[in-house]
N, C-alpha and C positions, 0 to 999 in steps of 0.2 A: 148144401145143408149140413154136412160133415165140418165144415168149418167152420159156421155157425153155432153147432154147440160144443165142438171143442173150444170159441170164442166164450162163450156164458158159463163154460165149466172152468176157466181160468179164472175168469173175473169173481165166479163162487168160492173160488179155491183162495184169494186174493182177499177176499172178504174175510175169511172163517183165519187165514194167517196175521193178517193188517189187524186183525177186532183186539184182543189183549191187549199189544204196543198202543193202540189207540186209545184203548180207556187212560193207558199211564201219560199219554202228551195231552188228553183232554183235564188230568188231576195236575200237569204242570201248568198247565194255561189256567186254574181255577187258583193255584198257590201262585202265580206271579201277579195276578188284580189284589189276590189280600193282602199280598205284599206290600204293592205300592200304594194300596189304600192307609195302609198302616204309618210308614213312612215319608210319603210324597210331600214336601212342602204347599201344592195344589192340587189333590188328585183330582180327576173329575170325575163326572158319573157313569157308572158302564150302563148304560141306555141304548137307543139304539142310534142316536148321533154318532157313539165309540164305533158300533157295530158297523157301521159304514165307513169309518175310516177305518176301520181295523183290515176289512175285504178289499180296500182300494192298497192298503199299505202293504197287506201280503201277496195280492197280486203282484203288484211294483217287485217287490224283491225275489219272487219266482220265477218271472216272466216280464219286466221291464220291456224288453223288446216287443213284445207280441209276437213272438216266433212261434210258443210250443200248443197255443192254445187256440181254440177255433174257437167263435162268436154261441155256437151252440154251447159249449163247456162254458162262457161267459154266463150265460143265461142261467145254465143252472146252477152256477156258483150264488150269483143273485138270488135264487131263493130264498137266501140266507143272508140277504141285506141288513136285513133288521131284526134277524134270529141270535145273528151270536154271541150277541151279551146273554139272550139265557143259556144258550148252551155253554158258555164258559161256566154259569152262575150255577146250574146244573149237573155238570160234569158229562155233558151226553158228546160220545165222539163222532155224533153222523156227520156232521160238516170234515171233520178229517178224515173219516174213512173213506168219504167222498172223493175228498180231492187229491189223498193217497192215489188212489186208486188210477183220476184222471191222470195225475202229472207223471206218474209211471209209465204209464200207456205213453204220454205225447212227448216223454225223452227216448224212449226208444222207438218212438215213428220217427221223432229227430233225425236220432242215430244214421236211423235206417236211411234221410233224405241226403244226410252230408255224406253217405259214403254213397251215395248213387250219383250227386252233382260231380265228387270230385272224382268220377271215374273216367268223365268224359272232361274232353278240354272244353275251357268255360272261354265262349266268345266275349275279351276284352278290347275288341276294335271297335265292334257294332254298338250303337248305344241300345239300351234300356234305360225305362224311366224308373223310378222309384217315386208315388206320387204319395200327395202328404194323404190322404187317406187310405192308401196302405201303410204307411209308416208307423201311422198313429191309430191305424183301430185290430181287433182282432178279425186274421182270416173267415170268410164268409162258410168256406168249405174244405175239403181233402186238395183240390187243385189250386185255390187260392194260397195254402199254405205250402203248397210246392213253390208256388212262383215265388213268394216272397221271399222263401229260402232260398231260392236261387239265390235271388236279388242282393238280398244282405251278405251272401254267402262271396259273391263277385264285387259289393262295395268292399269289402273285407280286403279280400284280392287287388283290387282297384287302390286303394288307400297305402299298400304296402308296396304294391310297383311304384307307385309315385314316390316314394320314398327313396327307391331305389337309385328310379332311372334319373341319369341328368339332364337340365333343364332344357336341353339341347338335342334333345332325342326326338326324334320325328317319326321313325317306323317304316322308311319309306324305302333305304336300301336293303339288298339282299341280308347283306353282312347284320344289320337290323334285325331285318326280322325274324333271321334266324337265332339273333339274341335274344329277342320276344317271346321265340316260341321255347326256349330253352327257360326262361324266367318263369315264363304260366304255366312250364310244368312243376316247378319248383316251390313257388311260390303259392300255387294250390295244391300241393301237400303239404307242405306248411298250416294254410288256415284249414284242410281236415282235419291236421293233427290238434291242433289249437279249438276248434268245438266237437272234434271227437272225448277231446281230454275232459275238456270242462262237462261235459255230458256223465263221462264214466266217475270223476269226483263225486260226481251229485248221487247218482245210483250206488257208490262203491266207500259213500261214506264209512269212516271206520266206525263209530258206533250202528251204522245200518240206515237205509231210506227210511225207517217209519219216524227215526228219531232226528235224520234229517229235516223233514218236512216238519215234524213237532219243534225244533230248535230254530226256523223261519216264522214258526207262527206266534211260539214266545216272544220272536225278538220283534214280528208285527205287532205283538199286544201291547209289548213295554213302548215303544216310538210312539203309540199313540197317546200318551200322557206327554212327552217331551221330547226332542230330540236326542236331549242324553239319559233317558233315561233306558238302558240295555238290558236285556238278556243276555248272559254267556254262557255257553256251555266250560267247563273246565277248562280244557284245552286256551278259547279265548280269554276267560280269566287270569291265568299265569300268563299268559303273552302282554295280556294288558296291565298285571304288576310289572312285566320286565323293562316293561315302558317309563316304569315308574321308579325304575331302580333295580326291582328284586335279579337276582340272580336267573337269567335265561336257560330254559328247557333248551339242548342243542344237538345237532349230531356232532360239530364241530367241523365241518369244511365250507369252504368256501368256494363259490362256484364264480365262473365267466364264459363268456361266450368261447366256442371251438373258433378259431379262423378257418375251418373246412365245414363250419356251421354245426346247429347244437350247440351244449355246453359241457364244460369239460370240470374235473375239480382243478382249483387255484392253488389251496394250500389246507394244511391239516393244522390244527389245532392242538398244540400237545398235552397231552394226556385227555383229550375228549375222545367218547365211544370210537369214529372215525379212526379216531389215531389209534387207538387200542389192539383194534379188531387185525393192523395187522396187514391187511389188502387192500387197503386204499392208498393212491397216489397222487401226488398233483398230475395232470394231464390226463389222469383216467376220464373219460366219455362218460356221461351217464347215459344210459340205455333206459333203462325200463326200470320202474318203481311199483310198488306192490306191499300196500298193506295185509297184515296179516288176515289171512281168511277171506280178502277178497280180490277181487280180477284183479292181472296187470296191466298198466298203463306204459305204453310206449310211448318215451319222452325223448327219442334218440335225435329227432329236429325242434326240439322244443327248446324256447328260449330263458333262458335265466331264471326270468321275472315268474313267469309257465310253472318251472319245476318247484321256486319256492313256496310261489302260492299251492305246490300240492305237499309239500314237505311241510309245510304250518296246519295240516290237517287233524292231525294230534303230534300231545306230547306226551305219549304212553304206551300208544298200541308198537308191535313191532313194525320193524319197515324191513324187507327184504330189496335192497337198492343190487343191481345189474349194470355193471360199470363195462365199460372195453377199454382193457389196456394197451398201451402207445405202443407193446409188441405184435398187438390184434386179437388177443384170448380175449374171453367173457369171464366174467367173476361173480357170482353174488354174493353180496354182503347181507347177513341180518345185524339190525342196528335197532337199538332202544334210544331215545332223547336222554340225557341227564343235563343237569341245574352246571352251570360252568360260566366262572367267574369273567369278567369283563374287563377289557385294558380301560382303567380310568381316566389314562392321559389322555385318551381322544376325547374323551368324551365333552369335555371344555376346551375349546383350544382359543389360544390369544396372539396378536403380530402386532407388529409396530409401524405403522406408515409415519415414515419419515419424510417431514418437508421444510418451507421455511416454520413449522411448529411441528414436534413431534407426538406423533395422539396415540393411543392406545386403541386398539381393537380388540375383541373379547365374542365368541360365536356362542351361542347358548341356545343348542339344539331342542333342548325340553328341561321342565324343574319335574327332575327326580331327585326322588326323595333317599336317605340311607334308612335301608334293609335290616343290618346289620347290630344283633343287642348290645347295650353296652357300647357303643363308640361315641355318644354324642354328635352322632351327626357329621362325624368327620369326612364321610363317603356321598352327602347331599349337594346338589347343586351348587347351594346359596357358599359352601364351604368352598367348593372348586373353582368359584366364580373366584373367591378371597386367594386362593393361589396365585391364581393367575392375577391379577391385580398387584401381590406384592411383586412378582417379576416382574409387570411391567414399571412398577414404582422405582425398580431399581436403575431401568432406562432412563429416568428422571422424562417423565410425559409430561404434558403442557394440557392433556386431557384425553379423555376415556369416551371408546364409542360400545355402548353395550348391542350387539344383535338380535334381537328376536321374533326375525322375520321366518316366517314357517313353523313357529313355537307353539304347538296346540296347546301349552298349559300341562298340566300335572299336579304336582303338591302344593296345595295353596300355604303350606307349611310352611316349602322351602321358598314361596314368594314372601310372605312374612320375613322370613330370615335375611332374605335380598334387599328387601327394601330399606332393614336397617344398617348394611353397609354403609351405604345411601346418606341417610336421615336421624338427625339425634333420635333419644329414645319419645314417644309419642305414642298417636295413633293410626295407623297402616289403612285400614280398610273396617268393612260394616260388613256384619252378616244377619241376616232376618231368616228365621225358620217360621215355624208356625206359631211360634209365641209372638206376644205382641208387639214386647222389645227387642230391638235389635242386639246383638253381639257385639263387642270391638274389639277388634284383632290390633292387640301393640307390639314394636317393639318398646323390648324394655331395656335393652343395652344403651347407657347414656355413652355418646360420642358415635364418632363415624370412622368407617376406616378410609373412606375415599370422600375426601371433601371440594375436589378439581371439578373444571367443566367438567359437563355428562353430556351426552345423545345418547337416546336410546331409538334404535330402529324398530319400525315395524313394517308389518302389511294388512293385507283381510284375511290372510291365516297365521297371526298371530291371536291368538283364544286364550280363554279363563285366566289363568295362571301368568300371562303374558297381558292380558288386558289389567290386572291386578294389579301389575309391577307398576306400566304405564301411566294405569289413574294415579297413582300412590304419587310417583315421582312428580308427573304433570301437577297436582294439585297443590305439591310443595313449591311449583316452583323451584325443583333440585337439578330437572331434566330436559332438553328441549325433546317433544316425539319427532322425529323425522320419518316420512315415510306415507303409507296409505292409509285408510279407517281402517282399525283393526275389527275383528269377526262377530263381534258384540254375545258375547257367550260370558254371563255374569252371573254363575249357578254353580252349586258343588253338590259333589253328588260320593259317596260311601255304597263300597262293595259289601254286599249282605248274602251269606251263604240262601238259597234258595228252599226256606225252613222259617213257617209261622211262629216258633216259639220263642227267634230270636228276638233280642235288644239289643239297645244299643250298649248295653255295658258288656253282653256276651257275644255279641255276633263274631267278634275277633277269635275267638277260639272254635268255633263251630265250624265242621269241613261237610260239605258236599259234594254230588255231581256235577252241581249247576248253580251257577249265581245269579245276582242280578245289581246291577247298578242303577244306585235311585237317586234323583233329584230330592236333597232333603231341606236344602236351603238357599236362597238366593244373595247375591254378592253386592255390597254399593261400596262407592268409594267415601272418604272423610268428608267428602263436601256435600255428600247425602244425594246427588245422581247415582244412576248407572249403567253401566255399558251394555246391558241387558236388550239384545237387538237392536243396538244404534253403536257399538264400536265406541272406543276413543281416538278422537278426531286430533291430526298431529299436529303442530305446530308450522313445523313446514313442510306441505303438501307436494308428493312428488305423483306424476303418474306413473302406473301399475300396468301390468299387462293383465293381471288378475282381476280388473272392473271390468276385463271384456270377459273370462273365463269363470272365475271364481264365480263361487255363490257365500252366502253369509248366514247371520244366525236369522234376519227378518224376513231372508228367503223361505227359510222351515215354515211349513202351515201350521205344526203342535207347536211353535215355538214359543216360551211361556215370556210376562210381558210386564213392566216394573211400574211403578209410582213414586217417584221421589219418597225419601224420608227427612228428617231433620240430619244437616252436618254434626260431628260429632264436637262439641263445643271445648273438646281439648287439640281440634287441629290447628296450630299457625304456619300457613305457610310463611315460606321465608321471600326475598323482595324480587319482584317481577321480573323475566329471565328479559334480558334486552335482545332480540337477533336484530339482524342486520337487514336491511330490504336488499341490501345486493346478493343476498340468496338467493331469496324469489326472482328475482331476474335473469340471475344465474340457472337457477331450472326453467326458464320459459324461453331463452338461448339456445339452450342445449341440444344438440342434434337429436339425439337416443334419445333425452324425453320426448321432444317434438314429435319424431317418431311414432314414439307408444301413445301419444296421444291421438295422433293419425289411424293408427291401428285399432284404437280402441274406439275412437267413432266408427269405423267401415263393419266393426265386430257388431256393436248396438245397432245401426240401421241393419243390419240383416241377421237380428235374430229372431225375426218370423218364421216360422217353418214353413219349409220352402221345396220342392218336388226337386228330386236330384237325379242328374243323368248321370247316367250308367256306364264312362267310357273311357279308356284311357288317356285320352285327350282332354275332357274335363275334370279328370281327377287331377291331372299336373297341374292345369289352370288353377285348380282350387287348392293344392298344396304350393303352389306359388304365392296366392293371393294371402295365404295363413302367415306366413313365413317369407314374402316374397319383399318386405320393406327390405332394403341391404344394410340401413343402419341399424338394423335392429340384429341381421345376424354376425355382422363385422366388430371387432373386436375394437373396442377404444382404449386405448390406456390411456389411464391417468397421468396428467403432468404434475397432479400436487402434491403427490409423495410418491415415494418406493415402500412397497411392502418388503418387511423383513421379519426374520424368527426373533425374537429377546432371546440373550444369550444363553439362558440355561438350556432353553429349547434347542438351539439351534448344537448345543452341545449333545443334544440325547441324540439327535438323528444322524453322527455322522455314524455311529455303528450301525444304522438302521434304515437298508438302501429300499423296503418296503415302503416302510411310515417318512420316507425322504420324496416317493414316487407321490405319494397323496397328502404331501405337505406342499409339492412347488406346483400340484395342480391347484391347491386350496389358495395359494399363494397370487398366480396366475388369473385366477378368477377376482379376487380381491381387486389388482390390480385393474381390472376392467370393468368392473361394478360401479355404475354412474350414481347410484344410490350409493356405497359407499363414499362415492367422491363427494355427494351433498351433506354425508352426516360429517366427513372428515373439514368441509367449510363452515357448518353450523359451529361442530366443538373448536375450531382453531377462532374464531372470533367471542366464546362466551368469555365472560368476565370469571 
C-alpha cells in the first residue's frame, strides 16, 4: 500500500513539473502546422486523417521497435486517434503530458530490464524463437515485455558474435568453448552499454526530456505533410547547414577504434577547442562523457559511431569529456563546440584511370554550397568540381566520369551552376511552387568548360540535387547515366526560423531556437517530366545491392506526387548519345553483377517477415547467407585501367603521409569498383 501511493505521488509530482514545458511544446506544435500551412507548396488539411498518421509517425520514432511500450499504453495513446489535430489547433498539452509521462516511466523500466538481462549470462547455444507477432505488435503485459527484451536483447548479441566468429567455428572443442564463454561475456557488455547509452541520451537530453519528447513530436507533425519536410531543433539545423557548406560546430578530434577495444582520440585539430584546452592527446581513451547538468554516460566500450552519435547532441551546451591517458591517469576535459573551417581539398577529390584511353574521374560527395560573403561562390561545389577538371584537362583525358552515387543533393544553386560546365547557356531545370507558372532555372554563361565524353554515375541514393544534375545532363543528351534509378526526390525545400511573422524576403535574417524545413516547391526537368517518386532511370543499367536494401522516395507513404507540365520550349537538346550494346553485355557477363543480381533475388523472395531463431548457429547461417556470395566479398580488379593521382595531387600528398593513408585506400577501392569499370567503358567509347 506504501508503494502504491508513493507510486501516485510521483506520477502527481510529474504532472504539476511536465505541465509548464508542456504548454510550451504544445505552442511549438501549433506554430510548426501554421507554418507550413503558410509555406508548403501542398499542405494538407489537419483533420483527423493528419491525426492518425501524426500518432502512427510518432510512435514509429519513439518506439519503432515495440520494446518500451505495452499494448495497454497503445490503447490509451489511441484515444487520441482522432483528437490531435484539435489539440494541436487548440494548443491543449494532455496528449503530451500524457505520453511524457508514459515514456519516462517505460525508459527507465527499460533501463531497469537491460541491466538485469545483462547480469546473468545470456544462453547463446539454446535457441529461442522470435516470432513475427512478437516482433511486430506491442507486449501484451509486464512479462511479455521481459521476454521480448530478452529476445531482442540476445539477437543483438547473436548478430555481433556472428560477426565475429569465423565461418569455421563449431563450439564444439574445449579450447571453443572456452572462447565462447569469454566472447558472451564481452560481447553482452558491450550491447548493455550500447541500450544502456541510447536510454540515458534520451532521458539526459541536454535541453531536457520534456523538450525531448516535444522535439519528436514536431518532427512527427512536420513528416506528415512530406518526407522532407523537417523540424530542427538548433543543434540539427547547423549540422544540416554544415552539410551544406557552412562552417561545422566541432570539438576538433577525431576519434577510432582502441585495438584493446573502445575508442581512443586519432588526432587534434589545430587550434580547435580540443587542441586549445591543453589535455588532450591522440591515443587518449574516451571514458565517460557528460553534458553539463546532466548524468554521465560511460562510453569506455563504446564504439566510434556510439560516441559520435552522443557528441552530435548539441552544439552549445558544455561537454565535460573523461579521457584515460596512455600513462593510465583520468582527465576531464570541459569543452564547448566552435564553428572551424574545413580542409576543401577533400572535399572534391579527382583520379585518372589510365587505359588503352585515359578518362577522368571526379567523386562528388554532396553540392554544398559557398557560405562565405563576398567570394562569388569560389568555395561551392559546382566551383570545386571546375578545379578539378582543369587538372584533369591538363592529363590531356579522352573523357570524364562524374560520381554521384550516395549524393543526397543539397544546393540546387550549385546544381545550376554544374550543369553549365556541362551545357552552353540555356535552360537547366523547371520549378512549380504554388503559382501557376512554372520557374526556369538557366544557365546563363554562353560556352562550356568541359565539352569531352561525360558519364555520370549514380544509384537510388543519389537525391534532389543529384537527380537534378542527371535529368539536366540526360535530356541534353550531354551524358550517358550509368548506374541504378536514382531516389526520385524532386522537391526543394528553404530553412525558416520557427516564427509566424516571417517571409520569404526576411526569414534570412531572423534567428531562433528552432527551425523548420519546408517543402516550398517541386522540381521538373526541361522536358517537363519529373523525378518526383520515379527517379531517373540510367542509360546503362547496372545492378545495385541497394534494390535488395535501399528504400526510395515512392516507398514514403507522405511522399508528395507530380503531373507532367509543358517542356520549356527554349530546350534543344544536342544529337542522341550512341552507346555501344557491348556494354550491356558486358554487365550481364560480369561475375560481381551476376552476383548482386543473385543476391538481390534471394533478398526480394524473403522479405516477408519471417519468425527468427534465436541461436548462435542460425545467426552464422544468416550472416553467411547476407554476405556469404564470395564474389561479392572478393576483391576484383580492374584490367581496364590503373587508377592514378593527376600530378598536382599527387604532388600535395608526398608531405602528407595522413591524407597519403586515405588517398591509396580511396584509390584501392576505385580500382575494384565494377561500377566504375562500367562507367570507365561507357566514356572510353562516347563520341
Amino acid at each position: 500500500m506504501k508503494f502504491t501511493s508513493a507510486l501516485i505521488l510521483s506520477l502527481c509530482s510529474a504532472t504539476v513539473a511536465f505541465s509548464q514545458p508542456a504548454n510550451q511544446q504544445a505552442a511549438r506544435a501549433f506554430t510548426v502546422t501554421r507554418m507550413i500551412e503558410k509555406f508548403h507548396v501542398s499542405p494538407r488539411a489537419l483533420d483527423d486523417s493528419f491525426s492518425k498518421d501524426l500518432l502512427s509517425s510518432f510512435l514509429a520514432k519513439t518506439d519503432g521497435d515495440r520494446t518500451y511500450f505495452l499494448a495497454s499504453d497503445i490503447a490509451e495513446f489511441n484515444t487520441y486517434a482522432t483528437r490531435l489535430d484539435d489539440e494541436i489547433r487548440q494548443k491543449k498539452p494532455d496528449f503530451i503530458n500524457l505520453f511524457i509521462r508514459r515514456y519516462q516511466q517505460r525508459l527507465q523500466q527499460a533501463d531497469s530490464l537491460i541491466m538485469a538481462i545483462s547480469a546473468k549470462k545470456v544462453d547463446v547455444v539454446t535457441p529461442d524463437v522470435l516470432t513475427v507477432a512478437e516482433d511486430t505488435s506491442y507486449p501484451a503485459d509486464l512479462s511479455a515485455l521481459r521476454t521480448k527484451y530478452y529476445k531482442t536483447f540476445k539477437s543483438d548479441m547473436l548478430d555481433q558474435m556472428a560477426d565475429i566468429l569465423p565461418s569455421t567455428f563449431k563450439g564444439v572443442s574445449p579450447q571453443e568453448k572456452k572462447y565462447l564463454d569469454s566472447l558472451e561475456i564481452a560481447v553482452r557488455a558491450k550491447v548493455k552499454t550500447k541500450q544502456h547509452n541510447s536510454i540515458i541520451a534520451a532521458l539526459n537530453y541536454p535541453g531536457g526530456f520534456v523538450q525531448y519528447v516535444g522535439d519528436i513530436y514536431c518532427k512527427a507533425i512536420a513528416m506528415c505533410y512530406d518526407p522532407h519536410t523537417e523540424f530542427f531543433p538548433l543543434t540539427e539545423k547547423e549540422n544540416f547547414e554544415s552539410a551544406l557548406g557552412q562552417q561545422p560546430f566541432r570539438f576538433g578530434f577525431r576519434l577510432k577504434a582502441s585495438p584493446a577495444g573502445g575508442t581512443i582520440i586519432d588526432n587534434l585539430q589545430p587550434g580547435s577547442p580540443a587542441y586549445k584546452s591543453g589535455k588532450l592527446n591522440s591515443g587518449d581513451k574516451i571514458i565517460q562523457l557528460q553534458w553539463e547538468g546532466k548524468q554521465p554516460v560511460d562510453v569506455s566500450s563504446s564504439s566510434r559511431e556510439e560516441i559520435s552519435e552522443l557528441l552530435d547532441a548539441s552544439n552549445h551546451d558544455k561537454l565535460f569529456l573523461t579521457v584515460k591517458k596512455v600513462d593510465g591517469s583520468t582527465v576531464q576535459v570541459p569543452l564547448i563546440k566552435e564553428r572551424l573551417s574545413t580542409d576543401t581539398d577533400d572535399r572534391v577529390k579527382s583520379f585518372l584511370l589510365k587505359g588503352q584511353k585515359n578518362i577522368g574521374y571526379i567523386y562528388l560527395p554532396a553540392f554544398y554550397e559557398d557560405w562565405e560573403a563576398n567570394s562569388n561562390g569560389v568555395n561551392g561545389c559546382a566551383n570545386d568540381v571546375a578545379r578539378e577538371i582543369l587538372k584533369l584537362k591538363k592529363e590531356n583525358i579522352d573523357g570524364l566520369i562524374l560520381d554521384v552515387r550516395y549524393n543526397g543533393g543539397g544546393s540546387v544553386g550549385e546544381a545550376v551552376e554544374l550543369a553549365g560546365i556541362f551545357i552552353d547557356a540555356g535552360p537547366v531545370a523547371q520549378i512549380k511552387s504554388r503559382e501557376p507558372k512554372p520557374f526556369t532555372l538557366k544557365d546563363g554563361n554562353v560556352g562550356t568548360m568541359y565539352d569531352g565524353p561525360l558519364v555520370l554515375m549514380v544509384n537510388r541514393y543519389s537525391a534532389s540535387a543529384s537527380e537534378l544534375i542527371a535529368g539536366t545532363l540526360q535530356d541534353y543528351n550531354r551524358a550517358a547515366i550509368v548506374g541504378s534509378p536514382t531516389f526520385g526526390k524532386a522537391t526543394a525545400q528553404v530553412v525558416f526560423p520557427l516564427d509566424t511573422t516571417v517571409t520569404f524576403e526576411n526569414f534570412s535574417k531572423k534567428q531562433a531556437s528552432s527551425y523548420i524545413k519546408i517543402t516550398i516547391s517541386q522540381l521538373y526537368r526541361v522536358n517537363g517530366t519529373s523525378a518526383q517518386a520515379k527517379g531517373v532511370q540510367p542509360n546503362v543499367l547496372l545492378p545495385d545491392l541497394l534494390d535488395a536494401y535501399g528504400t526510395s522516395e515512392a516507398d514514403e507513404p507522405m511522399a508528395l506526387h507530380s503531373k507532367d507540365i509543358e517542356a520549356n520550349k527554349y530546350y534543344k537538346p544536342y544529337p542522341a548519345l550512341q552507346i555501344s550494346s557491348d556494354i550491356a553485355n558486358w554487365v550481364k557477363s560480369n561475375e560481381y553483377f551476376t552476383a548482386v543480381q543473385q543476391l538481390v533475388a534471394k533478398a526480394t523472395a524473403a522479405s516477408a517477415p519471417q519468425p527468427v531463431t534465436l541461436s548462435l548457429k542460425e545467426a552464422m547461417q544468416r550472416a553467411a547467407q547476407v554476405d556469404g556470395n564470395p564474389v561479392i566479398k572478393k576483391e576484383i580488379k580492374s584490367t581496364s585501367y590503373t587508377v592514378q593521382n593527376n600530378t598536382i595531387e599527387a604532388g600535395r600528398l608526398v608531405a602528407d603521409d595522413y591524407s597519403k593513408q586515405l588517398n591509396d585506400a580511396f584509390i584501392k577501392m576505385l580500382q575494384n569498383d565494377a561500377a566504375v569499370e562500367a562507367a570507365y567503358k561507357v566514356a572510353a567509347q562516347l563520341k
